[in-house]
N, C-alpha and C positions, 0 to 999 in steps of 0.2 A: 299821532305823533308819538304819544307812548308807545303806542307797539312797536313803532321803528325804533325806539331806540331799547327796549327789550329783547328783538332781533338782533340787533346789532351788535348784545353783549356775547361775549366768547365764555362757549362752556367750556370749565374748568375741571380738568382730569381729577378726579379723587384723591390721587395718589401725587397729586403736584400741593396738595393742602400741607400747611407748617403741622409737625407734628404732633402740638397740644389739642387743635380743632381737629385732627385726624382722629386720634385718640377718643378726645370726646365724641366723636359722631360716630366713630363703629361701638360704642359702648351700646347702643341699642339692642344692639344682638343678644346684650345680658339679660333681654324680655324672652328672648325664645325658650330657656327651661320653662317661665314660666305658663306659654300659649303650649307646650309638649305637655306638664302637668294639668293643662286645663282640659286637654285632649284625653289624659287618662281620668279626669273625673267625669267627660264625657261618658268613654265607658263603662263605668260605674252604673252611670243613671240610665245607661240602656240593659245594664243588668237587671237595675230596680224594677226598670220599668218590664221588662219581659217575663218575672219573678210575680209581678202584683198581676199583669195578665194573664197569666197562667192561674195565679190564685185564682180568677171572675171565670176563667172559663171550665177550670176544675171540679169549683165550687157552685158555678151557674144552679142545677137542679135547689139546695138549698138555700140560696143567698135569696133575699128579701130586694123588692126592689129599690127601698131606701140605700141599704147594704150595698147595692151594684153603683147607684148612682155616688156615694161615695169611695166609692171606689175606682169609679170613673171618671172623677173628679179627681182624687189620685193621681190617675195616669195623664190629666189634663197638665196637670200642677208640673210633671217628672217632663214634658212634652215643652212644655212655655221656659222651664230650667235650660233643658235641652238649648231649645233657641237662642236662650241669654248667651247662652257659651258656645257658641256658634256666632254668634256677632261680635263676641266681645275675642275671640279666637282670629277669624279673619278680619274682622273689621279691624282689630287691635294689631293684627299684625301689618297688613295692608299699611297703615295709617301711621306706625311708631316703626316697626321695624324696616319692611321692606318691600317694592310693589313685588304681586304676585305673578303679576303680567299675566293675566287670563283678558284681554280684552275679546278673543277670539273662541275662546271654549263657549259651548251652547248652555252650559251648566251655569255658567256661572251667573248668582244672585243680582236680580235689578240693581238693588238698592245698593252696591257693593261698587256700581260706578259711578256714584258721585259721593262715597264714603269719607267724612275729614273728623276731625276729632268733636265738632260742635251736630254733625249728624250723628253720631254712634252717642253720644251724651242722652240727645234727645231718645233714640231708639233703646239705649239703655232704660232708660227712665220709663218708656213706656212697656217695654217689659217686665219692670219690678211690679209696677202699675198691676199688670195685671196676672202674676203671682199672687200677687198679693189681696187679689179680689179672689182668688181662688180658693187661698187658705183663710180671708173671713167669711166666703161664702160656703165655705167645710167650716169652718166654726159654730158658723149661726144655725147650718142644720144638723149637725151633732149635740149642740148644747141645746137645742129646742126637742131633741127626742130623747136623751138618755133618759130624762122622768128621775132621775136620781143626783142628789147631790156627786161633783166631781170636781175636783180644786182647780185642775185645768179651766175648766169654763163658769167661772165665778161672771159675776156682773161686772165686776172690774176688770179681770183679767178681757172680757168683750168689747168693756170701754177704751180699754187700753189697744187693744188689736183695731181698733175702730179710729182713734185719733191718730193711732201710725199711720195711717191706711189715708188720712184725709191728710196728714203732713207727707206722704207717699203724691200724693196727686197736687199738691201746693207745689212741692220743690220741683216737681215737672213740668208745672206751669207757668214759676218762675226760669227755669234752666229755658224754655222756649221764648217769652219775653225776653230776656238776656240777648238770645241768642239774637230776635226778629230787631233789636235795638244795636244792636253790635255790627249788621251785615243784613241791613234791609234790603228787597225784593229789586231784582234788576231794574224794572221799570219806574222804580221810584228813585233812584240814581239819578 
């Protein structure tokens, strides 16, 4: 009975809206400098990222293989950035600005067709997630070999990258609870 009368209602031309909800609703578009800036710090980090490979494969004959692995670890870290802004690019534009209407390109990302603002949260989230396991996990094996005092990796400074890192994966735990309490599974409907 809902759906017939969802069908029933007349879609309403854009351009027949009173002109303060007109107004507010094309303001969205004020996000695309920002998804265009985020495109060029993309670039950036494919700079970074072809500048530090180039350094591992330069350097390969004298690099160590602790050396390579943090450094590969590096390009892990430049790699996982990548993707945040790649989701937060299309998924943000898709979702706040405007469809992209790819339902037919072969390219286009799974997850990208059922994308709304409480999915890209959660995907957000576990993307920081695991950044952020990246750079404590380049933490702890840098501060376990340098063998020499370095202020950077103090015991605190460890502890401190450690309790971010466990309130990193609480707020994501919470952000999905939230979410499963807000808009529970079809079948439990």
């Amino acid at each position: 009975m809902a759906t017939e009368e969802a069908r029933s209602e007349p879609v309403r031309d854009p351009r027949s809206l009173r002109p303060i909800p007109r107004f507010i609703f094309a303001s969205r578009w004020l996000q695309l400098p920002l998804y265009v800036g985020l495109i060029v710090a993309q670039v950036v980090y494919v700079f970074l990222f072809l500048k530090e490979l180039l350094h591992l494969v330069v350097e390969s004959p004298s690099v160590t293989e602790l050396q390579a692995m943090l450094i590969v670890l590096g390009l892990i870290d430049v790699v996982m950035i990548s993707n945040l802004l790649i989701m937060v690019i299309v998924g943000g534009y898709e979702t706040f600005v405007s469809r992209m209407e790819l339902n037919r390109h072969p390219d286009q990302p799974e997850w990208l067709s059922h994308v709304n603002a409480s999915v890209l949260k959660i995907k957000l989230a576990m993307a920081i997630i695991g950044i952020s396991s990246i750079h404590l996990l380049r933490t702890f094996i840098e501060a376990g070999t340098l063998g020499k005092p370095n202020a950077t990796y103090t015991e605190a400074a460890i502890m401190w990258q450690s309790i971010i890192h466990a309130l990193f994966i609480l707020s994501a735990v919470g952000i999905a609870v939230v979410d499963r309490i807000s808009q529970p599974p079809a079948h439990h409907r």
